[in-house]
Each structure stands twice: as structure tokens, then as C-alpha cells.
PDBQT receptor file of N, H, CA, C and O in Angstrom, charges set to zero:
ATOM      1  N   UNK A   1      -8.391  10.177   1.976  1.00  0.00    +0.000 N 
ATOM      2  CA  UNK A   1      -9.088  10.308   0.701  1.00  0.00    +0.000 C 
ATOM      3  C   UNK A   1      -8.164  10.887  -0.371  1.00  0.00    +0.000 C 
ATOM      4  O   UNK A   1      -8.337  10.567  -1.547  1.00  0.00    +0.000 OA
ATOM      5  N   UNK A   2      -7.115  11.793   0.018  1.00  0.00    +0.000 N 
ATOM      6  H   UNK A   2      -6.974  12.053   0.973  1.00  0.00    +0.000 HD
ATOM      7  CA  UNK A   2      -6.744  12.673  -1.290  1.00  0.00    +0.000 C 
ATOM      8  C   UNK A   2      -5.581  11.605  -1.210  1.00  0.00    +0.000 C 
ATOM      9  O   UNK A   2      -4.809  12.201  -1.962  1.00  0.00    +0.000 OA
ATOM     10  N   UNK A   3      -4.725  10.196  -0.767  1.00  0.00    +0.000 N 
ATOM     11  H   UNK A   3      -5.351   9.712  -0.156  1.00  0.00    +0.000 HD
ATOM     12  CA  UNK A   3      -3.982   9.269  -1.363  1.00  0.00    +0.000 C 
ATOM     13  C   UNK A   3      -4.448   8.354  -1.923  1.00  0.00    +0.000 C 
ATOM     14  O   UNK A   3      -3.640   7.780  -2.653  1.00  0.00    +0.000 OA
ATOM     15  N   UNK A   4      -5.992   7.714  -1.892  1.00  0.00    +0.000 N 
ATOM     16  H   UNK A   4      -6.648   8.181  -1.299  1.00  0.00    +0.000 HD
ATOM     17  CA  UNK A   4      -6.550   7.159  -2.277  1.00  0.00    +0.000 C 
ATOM     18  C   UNK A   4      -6.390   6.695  -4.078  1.00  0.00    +0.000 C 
ATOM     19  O   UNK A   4      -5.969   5.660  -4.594  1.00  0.00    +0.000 OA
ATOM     20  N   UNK A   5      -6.887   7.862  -4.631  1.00  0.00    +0.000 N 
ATOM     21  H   UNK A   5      -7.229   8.703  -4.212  1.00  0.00    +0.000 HD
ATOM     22  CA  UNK A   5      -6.386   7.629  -5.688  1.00  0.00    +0.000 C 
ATOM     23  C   UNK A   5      -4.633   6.916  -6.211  1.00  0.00    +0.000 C 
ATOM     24  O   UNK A   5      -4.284   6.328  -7.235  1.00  0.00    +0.000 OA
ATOM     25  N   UNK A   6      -4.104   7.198  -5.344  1.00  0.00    +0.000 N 
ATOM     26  H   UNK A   6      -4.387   7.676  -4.513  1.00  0.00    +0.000 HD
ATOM     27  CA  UNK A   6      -2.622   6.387  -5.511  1.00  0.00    +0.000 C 
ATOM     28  C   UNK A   6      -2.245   5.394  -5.010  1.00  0.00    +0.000 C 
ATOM     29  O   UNK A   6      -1.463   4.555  -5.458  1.00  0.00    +0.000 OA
ATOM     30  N   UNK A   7      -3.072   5.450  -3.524  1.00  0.00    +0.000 N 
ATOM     31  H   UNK A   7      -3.707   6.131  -3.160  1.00  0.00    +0.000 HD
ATOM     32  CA  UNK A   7      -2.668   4.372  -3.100  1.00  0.00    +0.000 C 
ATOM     33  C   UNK A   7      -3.711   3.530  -1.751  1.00  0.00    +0.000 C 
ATOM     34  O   UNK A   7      -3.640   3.785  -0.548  1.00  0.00    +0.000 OA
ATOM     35  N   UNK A   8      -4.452   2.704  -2.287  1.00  0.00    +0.000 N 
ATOM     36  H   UNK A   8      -4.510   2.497  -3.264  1.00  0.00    +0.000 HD
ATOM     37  CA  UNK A   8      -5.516   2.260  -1.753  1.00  0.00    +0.000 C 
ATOM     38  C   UNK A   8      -5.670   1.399  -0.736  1.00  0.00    +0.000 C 
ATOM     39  O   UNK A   8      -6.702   0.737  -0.624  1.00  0.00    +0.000 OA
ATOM     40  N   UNK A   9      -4.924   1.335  -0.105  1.00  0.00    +0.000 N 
ATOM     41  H   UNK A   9      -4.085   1.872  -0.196  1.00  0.00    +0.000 HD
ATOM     42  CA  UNK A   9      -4.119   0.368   0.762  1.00  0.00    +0.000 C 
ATOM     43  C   UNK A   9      -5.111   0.886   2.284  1.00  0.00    +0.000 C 
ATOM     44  O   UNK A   9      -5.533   0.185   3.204  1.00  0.00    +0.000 OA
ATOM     45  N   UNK A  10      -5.208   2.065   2.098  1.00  0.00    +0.000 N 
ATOM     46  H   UNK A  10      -4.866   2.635   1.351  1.00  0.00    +0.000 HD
ATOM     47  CA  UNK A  10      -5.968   2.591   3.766  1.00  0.00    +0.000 C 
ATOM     48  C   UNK A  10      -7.117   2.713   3.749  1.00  0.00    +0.000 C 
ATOM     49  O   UNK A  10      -7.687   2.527   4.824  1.00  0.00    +0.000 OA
ATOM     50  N   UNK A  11      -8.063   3.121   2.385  1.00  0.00    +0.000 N 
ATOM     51  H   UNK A  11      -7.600   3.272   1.512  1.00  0.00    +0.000 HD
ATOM     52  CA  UNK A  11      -9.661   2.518   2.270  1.00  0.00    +0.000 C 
ATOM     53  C   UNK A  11      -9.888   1.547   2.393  1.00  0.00    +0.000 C 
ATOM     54  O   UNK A  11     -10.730   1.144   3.196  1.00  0.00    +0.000 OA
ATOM     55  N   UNK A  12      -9.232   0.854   1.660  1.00  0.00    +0.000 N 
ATOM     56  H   UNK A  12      -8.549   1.181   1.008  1.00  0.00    +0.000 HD
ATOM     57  CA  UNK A  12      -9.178  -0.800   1.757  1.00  0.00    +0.000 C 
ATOM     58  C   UNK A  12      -9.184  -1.753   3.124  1.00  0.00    +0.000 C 
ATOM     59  O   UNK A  12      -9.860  -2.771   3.278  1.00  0.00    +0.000 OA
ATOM     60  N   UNK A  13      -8.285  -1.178   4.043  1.00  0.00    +0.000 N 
ATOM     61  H   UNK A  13      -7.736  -0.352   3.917  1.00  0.00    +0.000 HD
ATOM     62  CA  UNK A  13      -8.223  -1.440   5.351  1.00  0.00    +0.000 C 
ATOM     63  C   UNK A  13      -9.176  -0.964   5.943  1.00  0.00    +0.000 C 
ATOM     64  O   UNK A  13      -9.389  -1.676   6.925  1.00  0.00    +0.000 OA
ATOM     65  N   UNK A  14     -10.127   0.146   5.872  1.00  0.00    +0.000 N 
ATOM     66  H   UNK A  14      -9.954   0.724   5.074  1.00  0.00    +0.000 HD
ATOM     67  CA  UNK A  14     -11.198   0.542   6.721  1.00  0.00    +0.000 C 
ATOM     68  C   UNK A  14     -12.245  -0.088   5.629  1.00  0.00    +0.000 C 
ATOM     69  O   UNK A  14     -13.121  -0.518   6.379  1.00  0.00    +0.000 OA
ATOM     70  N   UNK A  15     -12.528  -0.294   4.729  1.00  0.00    +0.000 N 
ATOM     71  H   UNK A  15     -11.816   0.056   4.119  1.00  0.00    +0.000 HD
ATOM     72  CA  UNK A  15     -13.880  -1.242   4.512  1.00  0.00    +0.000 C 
ATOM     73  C   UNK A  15     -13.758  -2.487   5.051  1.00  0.00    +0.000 C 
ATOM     74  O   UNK A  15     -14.886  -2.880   5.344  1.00  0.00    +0.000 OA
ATOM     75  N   UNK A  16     -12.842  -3.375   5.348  1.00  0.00    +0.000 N 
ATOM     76  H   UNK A  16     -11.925  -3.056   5.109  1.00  0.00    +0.000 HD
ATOM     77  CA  UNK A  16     -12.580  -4.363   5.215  1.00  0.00    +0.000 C 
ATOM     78  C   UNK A  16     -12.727  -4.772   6.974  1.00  0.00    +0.000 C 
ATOM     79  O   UNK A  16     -13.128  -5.867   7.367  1.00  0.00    +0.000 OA
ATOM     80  N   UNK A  17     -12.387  -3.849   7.706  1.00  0.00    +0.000 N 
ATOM     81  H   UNK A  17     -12.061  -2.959   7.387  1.00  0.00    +0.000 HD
ATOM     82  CA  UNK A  17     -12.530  -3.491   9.416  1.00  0.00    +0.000 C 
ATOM     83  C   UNK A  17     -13.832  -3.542   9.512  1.00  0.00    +0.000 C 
ATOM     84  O   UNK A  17     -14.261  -3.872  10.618  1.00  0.00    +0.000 OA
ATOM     85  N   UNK A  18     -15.161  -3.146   8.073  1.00  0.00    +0.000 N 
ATOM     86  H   UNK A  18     -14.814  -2.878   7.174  1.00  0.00    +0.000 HD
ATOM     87  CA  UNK A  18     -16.207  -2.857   8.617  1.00  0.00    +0.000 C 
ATOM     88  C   UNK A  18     -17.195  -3.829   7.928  1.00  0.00    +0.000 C 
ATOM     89  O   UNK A  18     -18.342  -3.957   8.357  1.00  0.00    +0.000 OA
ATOM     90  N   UNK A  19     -16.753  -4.488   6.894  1.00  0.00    +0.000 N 
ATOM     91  H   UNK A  19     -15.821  -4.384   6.545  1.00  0.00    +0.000 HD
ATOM     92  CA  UNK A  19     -17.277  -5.884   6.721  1.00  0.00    +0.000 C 
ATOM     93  C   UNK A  19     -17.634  -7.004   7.615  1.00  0.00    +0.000 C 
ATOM     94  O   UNK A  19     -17.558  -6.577   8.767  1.00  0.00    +0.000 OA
ATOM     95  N   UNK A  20     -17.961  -8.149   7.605  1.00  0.00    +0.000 N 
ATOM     96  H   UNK A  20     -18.023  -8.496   6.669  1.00  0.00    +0.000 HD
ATOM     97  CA  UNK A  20     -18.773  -9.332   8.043  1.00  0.00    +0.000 C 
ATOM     98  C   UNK A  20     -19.507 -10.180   7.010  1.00  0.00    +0.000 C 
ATOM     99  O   UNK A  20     -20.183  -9.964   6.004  1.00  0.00    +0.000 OA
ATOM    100  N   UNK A  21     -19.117 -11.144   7.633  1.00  0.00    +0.000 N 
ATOM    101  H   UNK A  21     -18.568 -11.320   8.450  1.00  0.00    +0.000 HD
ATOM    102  CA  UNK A  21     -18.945 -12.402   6.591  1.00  0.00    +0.000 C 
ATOM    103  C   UNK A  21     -20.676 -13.064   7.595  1.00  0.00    +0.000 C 
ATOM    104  O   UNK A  21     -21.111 -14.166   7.261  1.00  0.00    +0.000 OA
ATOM    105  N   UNK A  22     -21.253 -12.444   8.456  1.00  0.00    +0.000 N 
ATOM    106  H   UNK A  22     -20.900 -11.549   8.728  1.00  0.00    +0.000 HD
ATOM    107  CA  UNK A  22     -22.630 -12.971   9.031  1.00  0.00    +0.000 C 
ATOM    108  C   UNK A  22     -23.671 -12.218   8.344  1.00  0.00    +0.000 C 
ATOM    109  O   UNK A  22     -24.411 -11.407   8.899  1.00  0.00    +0.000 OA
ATOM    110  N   UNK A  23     -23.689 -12.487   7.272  1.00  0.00    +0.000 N 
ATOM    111  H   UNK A  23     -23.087 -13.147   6.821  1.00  0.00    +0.000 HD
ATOM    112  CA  UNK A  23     -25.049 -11.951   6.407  1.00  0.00    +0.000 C 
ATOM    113  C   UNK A  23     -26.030 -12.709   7.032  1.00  0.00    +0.000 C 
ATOM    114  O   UNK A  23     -27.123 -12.244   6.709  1.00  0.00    +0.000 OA
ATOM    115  N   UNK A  24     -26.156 -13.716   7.821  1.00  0.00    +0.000 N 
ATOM    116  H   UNK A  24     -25.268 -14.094   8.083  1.00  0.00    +0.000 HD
ATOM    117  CA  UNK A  24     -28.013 -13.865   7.730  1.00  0.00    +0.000 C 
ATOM    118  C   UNK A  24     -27.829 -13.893   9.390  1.00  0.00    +0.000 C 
ATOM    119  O   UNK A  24     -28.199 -14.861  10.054  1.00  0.00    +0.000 OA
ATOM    120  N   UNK A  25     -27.283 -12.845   9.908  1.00  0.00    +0.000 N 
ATOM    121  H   UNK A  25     -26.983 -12.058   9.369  1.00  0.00    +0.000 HD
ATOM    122  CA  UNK A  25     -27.865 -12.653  11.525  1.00  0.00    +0.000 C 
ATOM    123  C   UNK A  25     -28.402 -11.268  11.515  1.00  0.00    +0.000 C 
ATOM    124  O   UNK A  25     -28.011 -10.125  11.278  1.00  0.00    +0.000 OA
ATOM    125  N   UNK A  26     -29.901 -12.139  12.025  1.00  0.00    +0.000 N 
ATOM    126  H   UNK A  26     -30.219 -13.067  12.218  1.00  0.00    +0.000 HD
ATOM    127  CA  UNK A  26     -30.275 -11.262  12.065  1.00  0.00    +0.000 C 
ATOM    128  C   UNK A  26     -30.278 -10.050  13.077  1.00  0.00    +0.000 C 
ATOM    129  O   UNK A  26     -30.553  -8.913  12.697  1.00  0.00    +0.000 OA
ATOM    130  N   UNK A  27     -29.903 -10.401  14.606  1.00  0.00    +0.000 N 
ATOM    131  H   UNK A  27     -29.680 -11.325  14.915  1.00  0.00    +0.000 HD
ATOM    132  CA  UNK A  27     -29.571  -9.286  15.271  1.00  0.00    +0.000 C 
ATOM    133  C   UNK A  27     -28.725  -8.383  14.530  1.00  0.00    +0.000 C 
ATOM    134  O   UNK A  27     -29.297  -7.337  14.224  1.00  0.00    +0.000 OA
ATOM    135  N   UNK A  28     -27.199  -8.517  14.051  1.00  0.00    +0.000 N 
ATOM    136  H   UNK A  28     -26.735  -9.367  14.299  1.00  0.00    +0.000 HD
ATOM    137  CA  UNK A  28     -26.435  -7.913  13.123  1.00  0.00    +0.000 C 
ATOM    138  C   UNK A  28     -27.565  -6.747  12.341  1.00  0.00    +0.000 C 
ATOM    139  O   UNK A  28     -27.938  -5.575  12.395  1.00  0.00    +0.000 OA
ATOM    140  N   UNK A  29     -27.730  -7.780  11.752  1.00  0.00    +0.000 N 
ATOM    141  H   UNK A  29     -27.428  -8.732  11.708  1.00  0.00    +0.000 HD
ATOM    142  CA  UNK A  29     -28.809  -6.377  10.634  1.00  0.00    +0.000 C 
ATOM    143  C   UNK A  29     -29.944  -5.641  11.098  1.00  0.00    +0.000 C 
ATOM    144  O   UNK A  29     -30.364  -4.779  10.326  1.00  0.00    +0.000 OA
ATOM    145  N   UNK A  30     -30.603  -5.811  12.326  1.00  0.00    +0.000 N 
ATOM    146  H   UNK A  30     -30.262  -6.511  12.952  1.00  0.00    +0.000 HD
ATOM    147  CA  UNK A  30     -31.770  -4.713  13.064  1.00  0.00    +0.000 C 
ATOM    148  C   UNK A  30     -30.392  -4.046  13.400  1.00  0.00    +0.000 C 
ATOM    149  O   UNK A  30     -30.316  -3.026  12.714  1.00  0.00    +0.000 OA
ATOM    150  N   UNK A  31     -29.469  -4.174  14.038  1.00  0.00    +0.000 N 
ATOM    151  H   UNK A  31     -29.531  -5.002  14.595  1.00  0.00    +0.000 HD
ATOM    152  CA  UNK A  31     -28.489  -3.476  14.990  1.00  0.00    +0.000 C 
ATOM    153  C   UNK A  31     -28.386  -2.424  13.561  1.00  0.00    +0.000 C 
ATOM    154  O   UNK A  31     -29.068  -1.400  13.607  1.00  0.00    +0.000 OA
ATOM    155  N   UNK A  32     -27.738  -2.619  12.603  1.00  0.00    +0.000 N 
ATOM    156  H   UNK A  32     -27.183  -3.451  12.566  1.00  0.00    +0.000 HD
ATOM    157  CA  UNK A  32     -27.109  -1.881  11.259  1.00  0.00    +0.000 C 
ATOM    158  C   UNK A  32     -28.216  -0.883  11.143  1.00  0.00    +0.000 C 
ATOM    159  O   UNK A  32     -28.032   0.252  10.706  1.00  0.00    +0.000 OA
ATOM    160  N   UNK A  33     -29.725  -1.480  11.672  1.00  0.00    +0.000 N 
ATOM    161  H   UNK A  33     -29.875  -2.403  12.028  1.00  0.00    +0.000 HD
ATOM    162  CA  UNK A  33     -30.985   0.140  11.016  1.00  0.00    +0.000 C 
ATOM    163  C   UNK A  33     -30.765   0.635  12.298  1.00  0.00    +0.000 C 
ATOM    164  O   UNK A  33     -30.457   1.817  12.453  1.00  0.00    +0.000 OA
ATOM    165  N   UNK A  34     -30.861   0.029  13.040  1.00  0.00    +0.000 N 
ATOM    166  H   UNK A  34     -31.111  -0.932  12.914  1.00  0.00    +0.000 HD
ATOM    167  CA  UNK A  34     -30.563   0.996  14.315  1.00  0.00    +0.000 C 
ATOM    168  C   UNK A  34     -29.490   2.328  14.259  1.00  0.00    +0.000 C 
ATOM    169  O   UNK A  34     -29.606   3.542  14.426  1.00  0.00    +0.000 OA
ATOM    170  N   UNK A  35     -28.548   1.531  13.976  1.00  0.00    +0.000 N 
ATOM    171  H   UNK A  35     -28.453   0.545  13.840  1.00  0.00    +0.000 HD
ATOM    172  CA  UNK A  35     -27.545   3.127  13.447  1.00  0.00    +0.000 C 
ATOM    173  C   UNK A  35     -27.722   3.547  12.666  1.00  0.00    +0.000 C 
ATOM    174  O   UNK A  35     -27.301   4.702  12.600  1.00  0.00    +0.000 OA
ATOM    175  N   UNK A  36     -28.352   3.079  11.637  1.00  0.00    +0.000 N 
ATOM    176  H   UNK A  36     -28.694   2.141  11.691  1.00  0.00    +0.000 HD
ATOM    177  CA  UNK A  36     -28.433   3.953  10.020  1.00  0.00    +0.000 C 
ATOM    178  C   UNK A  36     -29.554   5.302  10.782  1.00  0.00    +0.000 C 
ATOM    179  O   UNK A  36     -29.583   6.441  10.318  1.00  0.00    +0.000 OA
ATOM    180  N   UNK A  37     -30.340   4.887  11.914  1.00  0.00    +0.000 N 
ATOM    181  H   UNK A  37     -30.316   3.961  12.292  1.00  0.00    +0.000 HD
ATOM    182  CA  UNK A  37     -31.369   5.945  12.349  1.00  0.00    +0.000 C 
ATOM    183  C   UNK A  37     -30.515   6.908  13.113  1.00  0.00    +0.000 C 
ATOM    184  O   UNK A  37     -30.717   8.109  12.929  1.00  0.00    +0.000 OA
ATOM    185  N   UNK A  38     -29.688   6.566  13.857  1.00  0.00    +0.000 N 
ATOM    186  H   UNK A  38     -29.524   5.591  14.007  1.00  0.00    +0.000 HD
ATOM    187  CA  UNK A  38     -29.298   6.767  14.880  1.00  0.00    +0.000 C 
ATOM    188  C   UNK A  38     -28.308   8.215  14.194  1.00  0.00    +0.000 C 
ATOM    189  O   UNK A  38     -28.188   9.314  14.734  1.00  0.00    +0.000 OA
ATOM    190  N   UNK A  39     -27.625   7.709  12.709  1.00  0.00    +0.000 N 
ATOM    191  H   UNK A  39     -27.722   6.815  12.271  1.00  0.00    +0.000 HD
ATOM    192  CA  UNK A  39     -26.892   8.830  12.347  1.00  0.00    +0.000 C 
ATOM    193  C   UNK A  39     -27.766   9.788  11.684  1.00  0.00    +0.000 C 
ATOM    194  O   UNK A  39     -27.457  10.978  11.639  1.00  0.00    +0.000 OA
ATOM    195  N   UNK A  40     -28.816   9.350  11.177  1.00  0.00    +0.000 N 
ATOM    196  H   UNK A  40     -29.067   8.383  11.213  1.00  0.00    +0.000 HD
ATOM    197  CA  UNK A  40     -29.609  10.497  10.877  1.00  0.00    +0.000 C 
ATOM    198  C   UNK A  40     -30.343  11.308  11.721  1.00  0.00    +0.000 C 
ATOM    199  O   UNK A  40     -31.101  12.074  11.125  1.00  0.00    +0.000 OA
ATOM    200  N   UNK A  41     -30.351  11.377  13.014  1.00  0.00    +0.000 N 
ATOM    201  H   UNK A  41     -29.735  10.755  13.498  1.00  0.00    +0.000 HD
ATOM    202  CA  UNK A  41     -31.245  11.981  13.507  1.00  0.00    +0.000 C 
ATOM    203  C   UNK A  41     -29.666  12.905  13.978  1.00  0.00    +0.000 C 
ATOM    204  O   UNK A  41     -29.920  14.013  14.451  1.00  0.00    +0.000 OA
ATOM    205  N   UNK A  42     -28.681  12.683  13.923  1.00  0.00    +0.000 N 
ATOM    206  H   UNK A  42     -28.475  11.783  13.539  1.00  0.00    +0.000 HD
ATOM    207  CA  UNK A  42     -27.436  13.391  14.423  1.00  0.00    +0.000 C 
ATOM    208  C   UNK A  42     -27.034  14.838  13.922  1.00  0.00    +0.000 C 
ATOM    209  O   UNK A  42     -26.016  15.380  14.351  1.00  0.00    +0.000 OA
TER     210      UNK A  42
């Protein structure tokens, strides 16, 4: 985070690791609330 501002090269690489180009599966997306719960209860 604190090179970020200079040099974006390693955010960039971890959004991009966590992207998917399968927008309409739907297992994919129950799986995604599944963790969105999963980190909130953490």
C-alpha cells in the first residue's frame, strides 16, 4: 500500500489474480456471498 501511490504494478497484480471474466455463473456468485458471510462473522 505505502508504494502504491508510485508504483501500481502490485495492486494491480492482486486485483487482477482476483477478477473473472464468468459473470453469469451462478455457482461463482452464491460461492462470493458465501464468503462475504463467512468474513464477517470472523
Amino acid at each position: 500500500m505505502r508504494k502504491s501511490p508510485v508504483d501500481t504494478s502490485d495492486i494491480f497484480s492482486l486485483i487482477m489474480g482476483a477478477l473473472t471474466d464468468q459473470i453469469n455463473d451462478r455457482e461463482l456468485f452464491m460461492k462470493g456471498i458465501d464468503y462475504s458471510y463467512y468474513y464477517e462473522e470472523a
